[in-house]
PyMOL CGO cylinders between C-alpha atoms (Angstrom):
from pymol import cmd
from pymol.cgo import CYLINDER

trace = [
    CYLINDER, -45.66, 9.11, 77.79, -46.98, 9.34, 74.01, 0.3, 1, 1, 1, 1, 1, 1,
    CYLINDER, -46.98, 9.34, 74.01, -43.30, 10.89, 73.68, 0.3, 1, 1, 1, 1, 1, 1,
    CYLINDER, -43.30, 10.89, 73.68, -41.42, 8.12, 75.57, 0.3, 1, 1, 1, 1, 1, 1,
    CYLINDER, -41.42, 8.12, 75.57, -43.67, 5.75, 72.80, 0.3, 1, 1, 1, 1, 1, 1,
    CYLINDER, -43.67, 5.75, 72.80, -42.22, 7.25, 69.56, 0.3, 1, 1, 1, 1, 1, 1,
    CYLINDER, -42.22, 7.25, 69.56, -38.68, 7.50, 70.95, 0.3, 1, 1, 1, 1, 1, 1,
    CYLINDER, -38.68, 7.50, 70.95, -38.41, 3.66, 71.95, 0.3, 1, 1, 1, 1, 1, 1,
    CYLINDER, -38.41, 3.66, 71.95, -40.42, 2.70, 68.94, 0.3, 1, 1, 1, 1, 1, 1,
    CYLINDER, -40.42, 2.70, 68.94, -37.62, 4.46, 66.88, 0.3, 1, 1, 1, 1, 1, 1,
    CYLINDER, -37.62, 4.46, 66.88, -34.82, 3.24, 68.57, 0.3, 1, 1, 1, 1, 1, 1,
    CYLINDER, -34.82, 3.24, 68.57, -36.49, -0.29, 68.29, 0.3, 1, 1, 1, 1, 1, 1,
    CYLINDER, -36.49, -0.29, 68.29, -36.58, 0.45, 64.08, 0.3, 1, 1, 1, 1, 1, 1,
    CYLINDER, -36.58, 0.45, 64.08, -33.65, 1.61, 64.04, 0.3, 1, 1, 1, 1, 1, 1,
    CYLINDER, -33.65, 1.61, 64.04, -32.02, -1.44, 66.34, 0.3, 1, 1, 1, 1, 1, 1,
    CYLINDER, -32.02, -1.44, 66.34, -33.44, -4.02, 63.79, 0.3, 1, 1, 1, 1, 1, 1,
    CYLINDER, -33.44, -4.02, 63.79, -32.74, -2.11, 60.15, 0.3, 1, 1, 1, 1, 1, 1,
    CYLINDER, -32.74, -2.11, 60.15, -28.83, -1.92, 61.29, 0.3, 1, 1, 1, 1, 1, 1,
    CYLINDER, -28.83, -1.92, 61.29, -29.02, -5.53, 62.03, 0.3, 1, 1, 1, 1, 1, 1,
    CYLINDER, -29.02, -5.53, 62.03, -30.47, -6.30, 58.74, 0.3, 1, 1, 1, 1, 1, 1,
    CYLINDER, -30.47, -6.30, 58.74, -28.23, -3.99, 56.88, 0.3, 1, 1, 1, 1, 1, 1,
    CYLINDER, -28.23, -3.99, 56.88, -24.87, -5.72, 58.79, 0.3, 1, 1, 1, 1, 1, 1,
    CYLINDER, -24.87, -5.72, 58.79, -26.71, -9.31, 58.30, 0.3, 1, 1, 1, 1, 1, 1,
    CYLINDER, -26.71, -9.31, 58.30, -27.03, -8.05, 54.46, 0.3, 1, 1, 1, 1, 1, 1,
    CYLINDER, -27.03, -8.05, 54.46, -23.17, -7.22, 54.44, 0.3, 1, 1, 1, 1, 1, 1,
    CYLINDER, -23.17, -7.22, 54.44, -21.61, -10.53, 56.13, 0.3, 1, 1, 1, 1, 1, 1,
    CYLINDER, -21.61, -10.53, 56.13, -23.66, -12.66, 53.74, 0.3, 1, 1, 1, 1, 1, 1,
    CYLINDER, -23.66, -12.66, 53.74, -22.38, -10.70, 50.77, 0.3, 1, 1, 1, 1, 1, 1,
    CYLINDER, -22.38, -10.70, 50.77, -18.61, -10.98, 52.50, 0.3, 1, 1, 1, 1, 1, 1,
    CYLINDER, -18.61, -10.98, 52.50, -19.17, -14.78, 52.86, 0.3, 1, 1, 1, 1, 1, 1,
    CYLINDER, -19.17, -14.78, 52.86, -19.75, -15.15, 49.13, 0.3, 1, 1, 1, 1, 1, 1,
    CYLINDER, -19.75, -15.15, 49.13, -16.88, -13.48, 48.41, 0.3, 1, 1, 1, 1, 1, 1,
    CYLINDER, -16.88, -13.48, 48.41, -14.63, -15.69, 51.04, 0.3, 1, 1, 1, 1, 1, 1,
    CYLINDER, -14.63, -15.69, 51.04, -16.02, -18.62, 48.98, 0.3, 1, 1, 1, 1, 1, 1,
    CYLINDER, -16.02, -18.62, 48.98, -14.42, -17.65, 45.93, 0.3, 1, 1, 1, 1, 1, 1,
    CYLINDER, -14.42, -17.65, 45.93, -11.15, -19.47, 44.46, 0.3, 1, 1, 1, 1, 1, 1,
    CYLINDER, -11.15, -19.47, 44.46, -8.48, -19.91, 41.52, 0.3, 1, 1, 1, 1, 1, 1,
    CYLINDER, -8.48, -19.91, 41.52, -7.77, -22.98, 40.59, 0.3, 1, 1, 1, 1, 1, 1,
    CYLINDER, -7.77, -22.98, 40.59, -6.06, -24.47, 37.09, 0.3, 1, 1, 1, 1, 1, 1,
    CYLINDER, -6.06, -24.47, 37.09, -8.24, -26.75, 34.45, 0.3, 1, 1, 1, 1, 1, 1,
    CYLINDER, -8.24, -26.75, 34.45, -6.82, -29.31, 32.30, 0.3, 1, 1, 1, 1, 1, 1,
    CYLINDER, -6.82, -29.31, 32.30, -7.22, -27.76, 28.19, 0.3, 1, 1, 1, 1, 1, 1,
    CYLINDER, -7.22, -27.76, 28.19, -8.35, -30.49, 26.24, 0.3, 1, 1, 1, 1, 1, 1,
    CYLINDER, -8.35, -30.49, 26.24, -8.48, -28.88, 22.92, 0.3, 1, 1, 1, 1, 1, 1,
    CYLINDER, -8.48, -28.88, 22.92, -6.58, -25.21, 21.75, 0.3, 1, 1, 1, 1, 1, 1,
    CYLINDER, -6.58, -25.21, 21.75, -8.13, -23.80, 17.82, 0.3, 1, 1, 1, 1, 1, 1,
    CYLINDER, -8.13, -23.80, 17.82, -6.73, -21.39, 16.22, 0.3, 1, 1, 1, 1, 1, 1,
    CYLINDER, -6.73, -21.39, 16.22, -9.13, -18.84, 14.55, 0.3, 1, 1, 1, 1, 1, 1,
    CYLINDER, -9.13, -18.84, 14.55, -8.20, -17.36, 11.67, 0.3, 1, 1, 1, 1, 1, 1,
    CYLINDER, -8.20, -17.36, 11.67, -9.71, -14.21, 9.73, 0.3, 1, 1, 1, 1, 1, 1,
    CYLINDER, -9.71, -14.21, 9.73, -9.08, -13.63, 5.79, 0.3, 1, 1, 1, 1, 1, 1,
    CYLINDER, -9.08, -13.63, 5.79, -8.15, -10.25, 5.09, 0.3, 1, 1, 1, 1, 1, 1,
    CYLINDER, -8.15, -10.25, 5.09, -7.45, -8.04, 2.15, 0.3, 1, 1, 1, 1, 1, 1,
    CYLINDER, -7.45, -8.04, 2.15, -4.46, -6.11, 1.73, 0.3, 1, 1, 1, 1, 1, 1,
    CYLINDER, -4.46, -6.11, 1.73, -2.68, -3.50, 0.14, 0.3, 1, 1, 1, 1, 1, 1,
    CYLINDER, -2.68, -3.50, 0.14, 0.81, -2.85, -1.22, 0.3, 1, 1, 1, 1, 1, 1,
    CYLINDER, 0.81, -2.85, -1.22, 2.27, -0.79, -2.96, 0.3, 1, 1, 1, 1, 1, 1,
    CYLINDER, 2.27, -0.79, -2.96, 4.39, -2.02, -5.95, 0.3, 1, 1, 1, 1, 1, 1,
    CYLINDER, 4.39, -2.02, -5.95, 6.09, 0.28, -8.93, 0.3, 1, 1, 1, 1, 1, 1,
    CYLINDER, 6.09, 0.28, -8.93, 5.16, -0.48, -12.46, 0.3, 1, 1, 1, 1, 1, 1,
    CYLINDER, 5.16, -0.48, -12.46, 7.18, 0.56, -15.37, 0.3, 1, 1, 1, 1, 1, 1,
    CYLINDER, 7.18, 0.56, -15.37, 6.62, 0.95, -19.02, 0.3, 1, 1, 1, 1, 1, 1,
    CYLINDER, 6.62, 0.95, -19.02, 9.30, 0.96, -21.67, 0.3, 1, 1, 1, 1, 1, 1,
    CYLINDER, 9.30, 0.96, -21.67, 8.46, 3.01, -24.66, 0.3, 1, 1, 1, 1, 1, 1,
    CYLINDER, 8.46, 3.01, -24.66, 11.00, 2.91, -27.50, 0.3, 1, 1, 1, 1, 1, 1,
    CYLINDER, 11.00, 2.91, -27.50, 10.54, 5.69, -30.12, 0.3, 1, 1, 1, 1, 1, 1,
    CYLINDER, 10.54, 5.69, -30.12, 12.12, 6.15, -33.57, 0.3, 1, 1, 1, 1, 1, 1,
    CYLINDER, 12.12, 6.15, -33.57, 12.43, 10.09, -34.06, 0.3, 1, 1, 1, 1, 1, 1,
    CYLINDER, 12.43, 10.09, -34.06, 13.69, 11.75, -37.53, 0.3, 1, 1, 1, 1, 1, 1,
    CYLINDER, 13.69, 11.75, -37.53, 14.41, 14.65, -38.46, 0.3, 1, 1, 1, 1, 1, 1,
    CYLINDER, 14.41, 14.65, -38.46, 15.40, 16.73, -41.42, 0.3, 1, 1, 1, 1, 1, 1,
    CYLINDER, 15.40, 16.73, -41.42, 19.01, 18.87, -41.22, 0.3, 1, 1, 1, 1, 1, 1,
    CYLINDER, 19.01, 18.87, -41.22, 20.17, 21.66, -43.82, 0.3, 1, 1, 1, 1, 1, 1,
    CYLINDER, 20.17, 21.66, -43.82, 23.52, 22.53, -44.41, 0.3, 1, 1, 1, 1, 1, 1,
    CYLINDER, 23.52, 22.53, -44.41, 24.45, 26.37, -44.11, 0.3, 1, 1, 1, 1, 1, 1,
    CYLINDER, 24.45, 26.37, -44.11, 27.89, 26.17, -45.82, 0.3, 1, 1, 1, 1, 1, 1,
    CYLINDER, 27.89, 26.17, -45.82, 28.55, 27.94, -49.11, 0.3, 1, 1, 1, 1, 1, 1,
    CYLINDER, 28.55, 27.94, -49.11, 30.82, 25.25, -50.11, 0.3, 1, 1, 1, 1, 1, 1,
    CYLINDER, 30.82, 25.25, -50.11, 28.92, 22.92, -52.54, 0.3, 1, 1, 1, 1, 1, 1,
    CYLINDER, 28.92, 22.92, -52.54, 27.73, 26.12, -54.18, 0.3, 1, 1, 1, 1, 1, 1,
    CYLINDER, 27.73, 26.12, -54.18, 31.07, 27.55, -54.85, 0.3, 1, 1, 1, 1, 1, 1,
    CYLINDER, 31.07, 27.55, -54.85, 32.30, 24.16, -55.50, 0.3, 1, 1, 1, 1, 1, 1,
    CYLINDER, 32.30, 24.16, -55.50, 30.09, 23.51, -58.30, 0.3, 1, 1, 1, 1, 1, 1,
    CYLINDER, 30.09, 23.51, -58.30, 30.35, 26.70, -59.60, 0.3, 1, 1, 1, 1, 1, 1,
    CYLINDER, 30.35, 26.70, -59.60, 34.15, 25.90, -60.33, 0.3, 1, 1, 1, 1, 1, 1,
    CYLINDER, 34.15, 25.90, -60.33, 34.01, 22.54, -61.58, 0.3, 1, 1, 1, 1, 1, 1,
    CYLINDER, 34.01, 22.54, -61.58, 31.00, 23.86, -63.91, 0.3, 1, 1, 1, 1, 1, 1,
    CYLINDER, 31.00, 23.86, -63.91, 32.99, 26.73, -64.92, 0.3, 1, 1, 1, 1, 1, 1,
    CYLINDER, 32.99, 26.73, -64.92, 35.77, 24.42, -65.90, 0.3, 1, 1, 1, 1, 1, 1,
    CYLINDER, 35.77, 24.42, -65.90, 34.21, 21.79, -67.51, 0.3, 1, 1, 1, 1, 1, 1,
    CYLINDER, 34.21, 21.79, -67.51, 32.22, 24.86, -69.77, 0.3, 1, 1, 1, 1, 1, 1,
    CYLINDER, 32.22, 24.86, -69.77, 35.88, 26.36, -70.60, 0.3, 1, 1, 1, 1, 1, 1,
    CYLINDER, 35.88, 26.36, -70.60, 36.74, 23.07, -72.27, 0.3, 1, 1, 1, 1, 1, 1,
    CYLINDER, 36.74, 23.07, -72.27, 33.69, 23.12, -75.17, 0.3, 1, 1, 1, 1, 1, 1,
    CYLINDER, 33.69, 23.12, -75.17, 33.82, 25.79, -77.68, 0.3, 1, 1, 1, 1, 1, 1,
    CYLINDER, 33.82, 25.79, -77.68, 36.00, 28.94, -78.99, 0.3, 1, 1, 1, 1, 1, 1,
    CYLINDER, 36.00, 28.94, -78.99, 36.54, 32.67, -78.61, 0.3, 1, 1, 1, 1, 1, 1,
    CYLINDER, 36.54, 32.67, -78.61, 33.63, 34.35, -76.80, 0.3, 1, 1, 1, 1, 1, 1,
    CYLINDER, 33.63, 34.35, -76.80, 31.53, 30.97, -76.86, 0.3, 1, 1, 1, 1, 1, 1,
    CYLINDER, 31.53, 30.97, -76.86, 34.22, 29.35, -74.67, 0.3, 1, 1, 1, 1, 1, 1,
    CYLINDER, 34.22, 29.35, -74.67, 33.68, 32.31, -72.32, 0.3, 1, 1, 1, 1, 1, 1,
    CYLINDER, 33.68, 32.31, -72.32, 30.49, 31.94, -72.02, 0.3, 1, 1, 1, 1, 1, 1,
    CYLINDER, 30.49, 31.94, -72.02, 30.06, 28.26, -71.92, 0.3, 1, 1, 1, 1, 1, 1,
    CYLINDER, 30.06, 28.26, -71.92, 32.85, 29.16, -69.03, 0.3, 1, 1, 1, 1, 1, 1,
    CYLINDER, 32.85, 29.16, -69.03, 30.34, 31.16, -67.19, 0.3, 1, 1, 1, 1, 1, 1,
    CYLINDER, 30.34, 31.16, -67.19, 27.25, 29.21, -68.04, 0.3, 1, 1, 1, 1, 1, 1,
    CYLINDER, 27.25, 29.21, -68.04, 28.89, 26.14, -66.64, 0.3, 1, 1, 1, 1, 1, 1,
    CYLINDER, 28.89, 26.14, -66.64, 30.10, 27.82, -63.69, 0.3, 1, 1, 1, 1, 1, 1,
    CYLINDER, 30.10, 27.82, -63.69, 26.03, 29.42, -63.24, 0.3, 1, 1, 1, 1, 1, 1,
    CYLINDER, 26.03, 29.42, -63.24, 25.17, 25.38, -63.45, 0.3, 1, 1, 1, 1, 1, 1,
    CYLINDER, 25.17, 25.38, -63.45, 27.47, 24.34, -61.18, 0.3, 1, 1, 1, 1, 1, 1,
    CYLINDER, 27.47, 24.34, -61.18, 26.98, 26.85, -58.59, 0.3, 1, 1, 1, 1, 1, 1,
    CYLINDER, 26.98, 26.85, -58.59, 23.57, 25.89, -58.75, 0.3, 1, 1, 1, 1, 1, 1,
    CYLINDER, 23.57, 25.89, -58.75, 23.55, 22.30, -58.65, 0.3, 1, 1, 1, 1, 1, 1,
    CYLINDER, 23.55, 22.30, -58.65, 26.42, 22.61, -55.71, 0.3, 1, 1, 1, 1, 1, 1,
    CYLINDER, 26.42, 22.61, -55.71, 23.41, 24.77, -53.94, 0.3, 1, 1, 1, 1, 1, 1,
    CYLINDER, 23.41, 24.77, -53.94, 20.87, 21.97, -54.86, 0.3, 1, 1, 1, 1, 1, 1,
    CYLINDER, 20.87, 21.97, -54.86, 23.06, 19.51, -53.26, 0.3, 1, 1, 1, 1, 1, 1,
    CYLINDER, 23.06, 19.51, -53.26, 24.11, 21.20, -50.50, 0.3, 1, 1, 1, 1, 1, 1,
    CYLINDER, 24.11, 21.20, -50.50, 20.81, 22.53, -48.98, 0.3, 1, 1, 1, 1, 1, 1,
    CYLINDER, 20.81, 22.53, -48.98, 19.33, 19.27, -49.40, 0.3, 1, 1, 1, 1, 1, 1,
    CYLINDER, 19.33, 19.27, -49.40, 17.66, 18.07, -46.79, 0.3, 1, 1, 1, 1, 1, 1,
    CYLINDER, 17.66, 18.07, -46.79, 19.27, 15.36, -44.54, 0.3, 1, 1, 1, 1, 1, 1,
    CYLINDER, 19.27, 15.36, -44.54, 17.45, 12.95, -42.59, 0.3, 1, 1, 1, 1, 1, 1,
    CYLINDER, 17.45, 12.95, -42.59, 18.96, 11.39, -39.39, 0.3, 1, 1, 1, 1, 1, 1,
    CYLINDER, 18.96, 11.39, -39.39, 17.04, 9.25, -36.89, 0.3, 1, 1, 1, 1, 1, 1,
    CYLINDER, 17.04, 9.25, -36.89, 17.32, 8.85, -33.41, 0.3, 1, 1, 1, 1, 1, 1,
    CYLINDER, 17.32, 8.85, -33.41, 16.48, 5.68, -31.31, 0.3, 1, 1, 1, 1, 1, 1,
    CYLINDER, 16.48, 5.68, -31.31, 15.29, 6.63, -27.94, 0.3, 1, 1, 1, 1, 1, 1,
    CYLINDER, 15.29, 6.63, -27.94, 13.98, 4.89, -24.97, 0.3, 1, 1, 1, 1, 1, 1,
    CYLINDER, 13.98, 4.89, -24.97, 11.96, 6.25, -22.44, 0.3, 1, 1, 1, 1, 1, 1,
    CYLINDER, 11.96, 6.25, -22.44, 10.95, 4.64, -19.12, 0.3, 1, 1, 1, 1, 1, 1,
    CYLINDER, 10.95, 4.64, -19.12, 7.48, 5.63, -17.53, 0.3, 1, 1, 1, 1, 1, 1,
    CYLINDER, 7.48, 5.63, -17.53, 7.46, 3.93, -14.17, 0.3, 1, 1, 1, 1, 1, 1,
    CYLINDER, 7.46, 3.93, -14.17, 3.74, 4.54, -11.80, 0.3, 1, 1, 1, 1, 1, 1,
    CYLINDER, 3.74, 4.54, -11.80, 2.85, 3.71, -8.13, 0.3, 1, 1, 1, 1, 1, 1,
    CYLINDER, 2.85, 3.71, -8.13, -0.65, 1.10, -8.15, 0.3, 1, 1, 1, 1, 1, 1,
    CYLINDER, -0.65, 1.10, -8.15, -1.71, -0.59, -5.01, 0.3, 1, 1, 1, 1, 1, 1,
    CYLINDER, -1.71, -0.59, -5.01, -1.34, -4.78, -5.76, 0.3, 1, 1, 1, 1, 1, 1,
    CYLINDER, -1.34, -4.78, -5.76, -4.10, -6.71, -3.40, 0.3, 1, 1, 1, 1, 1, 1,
    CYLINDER, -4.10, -6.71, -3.40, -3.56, -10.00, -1.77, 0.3, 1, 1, 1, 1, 1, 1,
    CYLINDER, -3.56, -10.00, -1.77, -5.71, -12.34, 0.40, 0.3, 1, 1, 1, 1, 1, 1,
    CYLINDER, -5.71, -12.34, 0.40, -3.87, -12.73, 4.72, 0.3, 1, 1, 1, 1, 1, 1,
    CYLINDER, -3.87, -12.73, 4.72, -4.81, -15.19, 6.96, 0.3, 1, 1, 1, 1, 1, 1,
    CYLINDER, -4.81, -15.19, 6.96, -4.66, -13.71, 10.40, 0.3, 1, 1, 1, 1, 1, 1,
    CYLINDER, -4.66, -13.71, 10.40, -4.85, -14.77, 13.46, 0.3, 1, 1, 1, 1, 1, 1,
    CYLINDER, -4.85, -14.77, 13.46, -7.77, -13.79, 15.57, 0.3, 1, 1, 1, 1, 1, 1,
    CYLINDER, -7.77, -13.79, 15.57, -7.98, -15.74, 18.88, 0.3, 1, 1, 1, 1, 1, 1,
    CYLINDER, -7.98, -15.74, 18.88, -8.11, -19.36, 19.79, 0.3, 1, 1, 1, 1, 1, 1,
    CYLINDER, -8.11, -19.36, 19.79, -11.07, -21.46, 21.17, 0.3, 1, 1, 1, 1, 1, 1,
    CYLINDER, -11.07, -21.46, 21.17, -10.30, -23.52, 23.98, 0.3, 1, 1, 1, 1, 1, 1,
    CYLINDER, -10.30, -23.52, 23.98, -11.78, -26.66, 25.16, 0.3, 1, 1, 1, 1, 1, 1,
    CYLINDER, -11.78, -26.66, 25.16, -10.95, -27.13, 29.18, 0.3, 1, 1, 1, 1, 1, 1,
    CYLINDER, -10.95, -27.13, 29.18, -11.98, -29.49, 31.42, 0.3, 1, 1, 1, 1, 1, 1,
    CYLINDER, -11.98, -29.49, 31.42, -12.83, -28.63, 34.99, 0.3, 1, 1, 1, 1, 1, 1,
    CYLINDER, -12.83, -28.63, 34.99, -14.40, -30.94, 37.93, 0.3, 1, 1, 1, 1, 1, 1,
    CYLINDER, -14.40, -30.94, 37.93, -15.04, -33.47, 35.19, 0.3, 1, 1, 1, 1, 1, 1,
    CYLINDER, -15.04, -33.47, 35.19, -17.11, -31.06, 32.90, 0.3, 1, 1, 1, 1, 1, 1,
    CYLINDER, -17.11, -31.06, 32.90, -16.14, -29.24, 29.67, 0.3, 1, 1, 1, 1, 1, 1,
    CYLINDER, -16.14, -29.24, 29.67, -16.18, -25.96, 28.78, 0.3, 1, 1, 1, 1, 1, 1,
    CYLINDER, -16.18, -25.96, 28.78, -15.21, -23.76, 26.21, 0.3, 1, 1, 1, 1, 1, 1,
    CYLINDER, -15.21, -23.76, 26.21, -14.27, -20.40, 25.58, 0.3, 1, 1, 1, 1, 1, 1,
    CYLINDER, -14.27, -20.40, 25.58, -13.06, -18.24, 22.94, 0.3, 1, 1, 1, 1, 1, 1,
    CYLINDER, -13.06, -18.24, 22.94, -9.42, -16.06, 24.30, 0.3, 1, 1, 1, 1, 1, 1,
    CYLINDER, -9.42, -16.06, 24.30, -6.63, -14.13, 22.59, 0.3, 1, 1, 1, 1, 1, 1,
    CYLINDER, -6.63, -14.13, 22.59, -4.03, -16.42, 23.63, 0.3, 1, 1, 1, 1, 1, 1,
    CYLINDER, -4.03, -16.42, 23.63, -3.02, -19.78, 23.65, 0.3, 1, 1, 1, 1, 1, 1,
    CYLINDER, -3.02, -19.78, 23.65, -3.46, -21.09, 27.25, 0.3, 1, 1, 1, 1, 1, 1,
    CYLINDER, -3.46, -21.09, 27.25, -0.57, -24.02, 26.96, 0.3, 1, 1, 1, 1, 1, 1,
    CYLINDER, -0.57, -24.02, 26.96, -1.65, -27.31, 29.03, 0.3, 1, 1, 1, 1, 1, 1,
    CYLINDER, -1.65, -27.31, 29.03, -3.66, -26.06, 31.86, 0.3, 1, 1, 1, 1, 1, 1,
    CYLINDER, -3.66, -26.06, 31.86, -6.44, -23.30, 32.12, 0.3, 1, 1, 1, 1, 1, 1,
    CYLINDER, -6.44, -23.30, 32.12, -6.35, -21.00, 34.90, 0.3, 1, 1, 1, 1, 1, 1,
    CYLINDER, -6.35, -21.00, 34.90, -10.06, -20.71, 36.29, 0.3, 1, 1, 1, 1, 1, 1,
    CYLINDER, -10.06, -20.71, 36.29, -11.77, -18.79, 39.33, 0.3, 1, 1, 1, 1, 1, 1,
    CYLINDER, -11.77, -18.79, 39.33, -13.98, -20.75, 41.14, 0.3, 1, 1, 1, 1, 1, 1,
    CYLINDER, -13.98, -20.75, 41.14, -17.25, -19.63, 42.79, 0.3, 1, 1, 1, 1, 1, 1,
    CYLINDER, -17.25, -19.63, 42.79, -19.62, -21.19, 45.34, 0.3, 1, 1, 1, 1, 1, 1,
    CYLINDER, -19.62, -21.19, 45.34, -22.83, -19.88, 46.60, 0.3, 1, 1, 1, 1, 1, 1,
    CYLINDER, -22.83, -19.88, 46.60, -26.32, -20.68, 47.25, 0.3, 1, 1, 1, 1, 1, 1,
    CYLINDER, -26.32, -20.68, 47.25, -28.88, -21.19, 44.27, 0.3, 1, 1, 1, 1, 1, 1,
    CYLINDER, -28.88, -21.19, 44.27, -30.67, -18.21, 44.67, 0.3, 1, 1, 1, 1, 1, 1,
    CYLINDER, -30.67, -18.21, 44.67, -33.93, -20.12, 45.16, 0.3, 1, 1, 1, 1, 1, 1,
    CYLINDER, -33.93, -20.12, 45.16, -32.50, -21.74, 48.16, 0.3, 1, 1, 1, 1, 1, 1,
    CYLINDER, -32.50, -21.74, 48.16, -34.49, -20.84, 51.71, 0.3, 1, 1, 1, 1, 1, 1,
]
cmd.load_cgo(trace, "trace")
């Protein structure tokens, strides 16, 4: 008999916990049937913008023009030998005899030498050049960009707003919801 008891007092527990639990699971399916989309009427579309800093790379370039000299000697034996025979003749044309011959060779000695002189001066000659030095830097700017848009919609005669990542046009999608106040008995 005690047996008999516990069994029908389990069954009985059991019997009413199911109930509960499938009571439990058609209120939470009615809540869900009670659920809708609809469309609101946007009242009011803003465009949020965000300020942002950016880079870009631009080449720079320097001209540098540069004067450049530099000295050039002559390697010819020409002005030497040159002088040394207009020296020589101009010496054979002052004095006589042995003098003449050796104003002859004296003058040709100065010549030669002064043609040396002359020819292993040293020459200047200048160069303009131009050189271009040309560098990558990164150039800033300020953006404006575009971040969302806050909407203004109007729904069952009240407004509400919300920030989204699009621009709804002239009506709002919505999903509507109805249930209990939680407080209700």
């Amino acid at each position: 008999m005690k047996h008999l008891l516990a069994t029908t007092t389990l069954v009985s527990l059991l019997t009413l916990s199911t109930t509960a639990l499938l009571a439990g699971d058609k209120h939470h399916k009615q809540h869900k049937q009670h659920r809708f989309d609809d469309t609101a009427r946007v009242t009011h579309v803003e465009p949020i913008y965000t300020s942002v800093r950016v880079a870009s790379p631009q080449r720079e370039c320097r001209v540098h023009n540069y004067h450049r000299s530099y000295y050039q000697s002559q390697e010819s034996y020409t002005t030497t030998i040159a002088g040394g025979i207009v020296g020589g003749v101009l010496g054979n044309q002052f004095g006589g005899g042995n003098g003449k011959k050796i104003l002859t060779v004296a003058g040709a000695l100065l010549g030669g030498s002064i043609g040396r002189d002359l020819g292993h001066q040293p020459r200047t000659s200048s160069r303009h050049n131009r050189r271009d030095e040309c560098r990558t830097v990164q150039a800033y700017h300020q953006e404006q960009r575009l971040n969302g848009y806050q909407v203004t919609y109007r729904y069952q005669g009240q407004s509400y707003t919300s920030r989204m990542d699009y621009d709804p046009g002239r009506r709002l999608p919505v999903e509507v919801s109805v249930r209990p106040r939680a407080n209700y008995y």
